[in-house]
N, C-alpha and C positions, 0 to 999 in steps of 0.2 A: 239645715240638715248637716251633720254630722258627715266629715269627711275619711276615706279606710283610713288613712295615713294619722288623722288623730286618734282614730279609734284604737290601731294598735297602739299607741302610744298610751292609751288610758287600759288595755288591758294588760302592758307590761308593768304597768305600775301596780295595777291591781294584783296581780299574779305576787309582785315583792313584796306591796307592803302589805295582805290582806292573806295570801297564800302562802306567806313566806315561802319559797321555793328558790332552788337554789341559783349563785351569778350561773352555773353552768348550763340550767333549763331554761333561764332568762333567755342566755344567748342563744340556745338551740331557737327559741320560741322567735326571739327574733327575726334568726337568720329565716328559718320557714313563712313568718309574715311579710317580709320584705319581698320575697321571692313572689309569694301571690300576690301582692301590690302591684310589684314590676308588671307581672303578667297582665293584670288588670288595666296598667295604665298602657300599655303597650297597642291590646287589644282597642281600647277608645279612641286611642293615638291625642291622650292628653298627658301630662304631668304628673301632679301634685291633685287635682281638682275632681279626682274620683270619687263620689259620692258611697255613702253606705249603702242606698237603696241599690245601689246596680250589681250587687253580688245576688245569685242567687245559684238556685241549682243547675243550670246551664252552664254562665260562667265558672260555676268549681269543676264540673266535669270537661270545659276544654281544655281547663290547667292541668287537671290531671292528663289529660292524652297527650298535652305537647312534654312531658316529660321523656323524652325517648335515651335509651342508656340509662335510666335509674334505675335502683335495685327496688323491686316491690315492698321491702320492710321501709325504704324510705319513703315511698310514696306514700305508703300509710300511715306513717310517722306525720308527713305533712301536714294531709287531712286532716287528721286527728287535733293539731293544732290550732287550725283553721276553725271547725267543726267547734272547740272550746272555746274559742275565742266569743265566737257567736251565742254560744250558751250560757256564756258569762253574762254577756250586753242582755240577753232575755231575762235572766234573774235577777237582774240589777235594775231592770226597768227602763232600761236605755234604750230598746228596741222593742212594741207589741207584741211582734211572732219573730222566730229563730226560722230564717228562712232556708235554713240546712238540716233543721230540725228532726224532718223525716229521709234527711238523705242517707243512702246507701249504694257503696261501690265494692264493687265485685273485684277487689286486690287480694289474689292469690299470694300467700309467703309461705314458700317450704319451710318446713322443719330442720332445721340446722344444728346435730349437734356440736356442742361445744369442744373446741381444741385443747386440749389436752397436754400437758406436758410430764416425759417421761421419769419416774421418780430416779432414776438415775441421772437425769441430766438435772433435776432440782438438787438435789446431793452436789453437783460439782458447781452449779448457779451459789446456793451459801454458802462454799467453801472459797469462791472466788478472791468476795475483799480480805479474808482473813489469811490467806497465801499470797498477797504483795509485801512491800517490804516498802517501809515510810521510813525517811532520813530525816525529816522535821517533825514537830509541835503539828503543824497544820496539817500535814500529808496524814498523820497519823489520825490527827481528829477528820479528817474527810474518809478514809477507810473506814473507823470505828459507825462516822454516819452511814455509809454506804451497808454497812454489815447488817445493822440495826431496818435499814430500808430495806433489803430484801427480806430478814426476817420476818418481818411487819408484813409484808405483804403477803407473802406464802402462812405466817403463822395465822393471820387473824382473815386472809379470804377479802379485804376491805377493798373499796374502788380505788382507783387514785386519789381522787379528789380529795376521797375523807383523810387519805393518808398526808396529801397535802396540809389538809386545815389542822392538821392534829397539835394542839395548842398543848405545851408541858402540864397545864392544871387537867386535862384532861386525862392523864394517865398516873393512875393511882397506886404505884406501889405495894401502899399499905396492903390493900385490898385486892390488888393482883386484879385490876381492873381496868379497861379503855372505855370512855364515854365517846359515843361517836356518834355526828349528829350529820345525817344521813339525804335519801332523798326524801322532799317534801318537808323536810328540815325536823324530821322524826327521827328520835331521839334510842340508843339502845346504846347496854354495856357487854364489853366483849370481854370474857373472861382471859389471863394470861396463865397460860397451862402449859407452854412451850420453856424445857429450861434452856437451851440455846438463847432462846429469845427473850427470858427473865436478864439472863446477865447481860447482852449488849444494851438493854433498853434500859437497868440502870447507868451502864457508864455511860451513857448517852444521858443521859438525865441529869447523872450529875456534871458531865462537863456543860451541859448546857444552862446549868444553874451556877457554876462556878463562871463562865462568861456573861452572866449578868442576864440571863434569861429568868423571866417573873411568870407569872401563873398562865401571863394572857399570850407570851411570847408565842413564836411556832417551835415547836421539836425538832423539824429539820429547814434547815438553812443554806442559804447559797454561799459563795467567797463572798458576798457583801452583804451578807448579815440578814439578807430578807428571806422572805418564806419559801419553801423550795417549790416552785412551781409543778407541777401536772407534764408540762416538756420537759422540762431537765428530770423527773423520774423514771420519766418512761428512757430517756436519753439514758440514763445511769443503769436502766437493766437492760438496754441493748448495748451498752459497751462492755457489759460482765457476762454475757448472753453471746456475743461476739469474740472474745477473749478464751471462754471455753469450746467454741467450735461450733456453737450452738445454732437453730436456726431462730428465725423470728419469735421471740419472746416478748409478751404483751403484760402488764398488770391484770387485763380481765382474764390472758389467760390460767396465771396462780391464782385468780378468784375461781376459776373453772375447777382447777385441779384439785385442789386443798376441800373443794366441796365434795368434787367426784370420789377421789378418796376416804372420805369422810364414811359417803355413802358406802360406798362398798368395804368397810371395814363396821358395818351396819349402825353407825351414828342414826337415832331418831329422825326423818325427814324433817320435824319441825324445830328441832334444835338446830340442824343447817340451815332452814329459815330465817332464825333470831340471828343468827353467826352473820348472814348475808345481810340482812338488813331488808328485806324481799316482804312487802307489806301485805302481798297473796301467795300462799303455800301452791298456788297455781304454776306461779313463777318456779318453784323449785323442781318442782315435777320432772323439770327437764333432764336433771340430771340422773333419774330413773332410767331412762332411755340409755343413759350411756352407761350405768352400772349393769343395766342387762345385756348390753355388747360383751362386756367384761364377764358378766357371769355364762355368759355362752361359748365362750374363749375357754373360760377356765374347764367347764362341763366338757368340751368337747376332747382337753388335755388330761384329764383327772379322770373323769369315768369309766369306772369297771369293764364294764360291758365291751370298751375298745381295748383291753385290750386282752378279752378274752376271745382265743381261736376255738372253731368245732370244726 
């Protein structure tokens, strides 16, 4: 009998080589299995020696209650994990019945809309790297990066991540195109419609093909030459985010913004889908919600009717 702690180990590999998905779901998937192992083996008060037969629907649901202090979208995020994992070993024929199969928990998650940032303070956020002032070769090509990074981010709505992997073959010039390859490792082209964002993304281009960067290279790079990590971007728009006076600035929240605007200057919902990368128009939905705050503001400002007296 097949032990948890191999089992996850045969459904992380399953999930990369067969799912292709990406190192960063890997790691979530991990980090969430390990956590229900711990709890497992804790609960036995064994090891490593937890068998696959002892999960079932009891066990998931005291892991769930001893969760106290988590946020409900994580807790369901967990499960969900869990739940997959199991459904995999059933269709794979590794296990006869999925003994989570007909489970179901009652995890409430409000609706939360998304943060939002002011188009005036995104105006003084891309103005930021291009108002320093560089005395060297390098200062200047780390601003020119930095310009090009914010751009990217507000212009194309993109995650970090993709913005991290974005490899120089991947951005077509010619064609005024980004190929970005996504979650689930699904693949979409992002059109370049921004001219701000046309010109730093060729001099970025080209100095990064004049230092010797080839098709497979990455687009943005650290002082030592390797690929700009997911921390140091996030790190780089909260020191340009911090610099203007700003308050906490995220990458997902320019993915928020550059959507929400989008919608509210009446973009197609499903063209902001393709733009997002979002594989159910379900997903997008949400930013409906927050263009009808917006149109209720405006209505309430604009409308006739206030501000006619009788």
């Amino acid at each position: 009998m097949e032990t948890l702690n191999s089992i996850i180990e045969w459904f992380i590999g399953h999930c990369a080589n067969h799912r292709k998905l990406s190192a960063h779901t890997l790691k979530a998937y991990r980090h969430d299995l390990k956590l229900f192992s711990d709890f497992m083996s804790k609960s036995a008060g064994e090891s490593d020696s937890i068998l696959i037969s002892a999960v079932d629907k009891k066990s998931v649901q005291n892991w769930l209650a001893s969760m106290n202090n988590v946020k409900p979208r994580t807790i369901r995020r967990r499960l969900a994990t869990v739940k997959s994992m199991f459904s995999s070993l059933e269709r794979q024929g590794c296990i006869a019945i999925d003994p989570l199969g007909r489970f179901r928990s009652e995890i409430k998650v409000g609706s939360s809309l998304p943060k939002i940032v002011a188009r005036s303070t995104i105006r003084s956020l891309l103005k930021a790297p291009r108002k320093q002032t560089a005395s060297t070769p390098s200062s200047r090509a780390r601003l020119m990066q930095e310009t090009t990074l914010l751009e990217m981010l507000f212009s194309t709505g993109m995650r970090v991540s993709e913005v991290s992997g974005i490899a120089i073959g991947q951005v077509d010039l010619d064609r005024q195109v980004i190929s970005v390859h996504g979650k689930g490792n699904r693949e979409r082209a992002i059109p370049i419609v921004c001219c701000a964002f046309q010109e730093t993304l060729l001099e970025q281009n080209k100095w990064r093909r004049l230092n010797g960067g080839t098709t497979d290279s990455p687009m943005f790079v650290s002082r030592r030459g390797t690929r700009l990590s997911d921390q140091s971007i996030r790190a780089i728009l909260r020191r340009h985010a911090r610099n203007i006076g700003a308050k906490r600035i995220t990458p997902h929240m320019l993915r928020h913004t550059v959507a929400t605007l989008l919608l509210e200057e009446g973009v197609d919902l499903r063209h902001i889908q393709r733009l997002l990368g979002h594989s159910s128009i379900t997903t997008t939905t949400i930013y409906v919600h927050v263009s009808d705050r917006s149109q209720r503001r405006a209505l309430a400002q604009k409308h006739p009717r206030n501000k006619m007296t009788i």
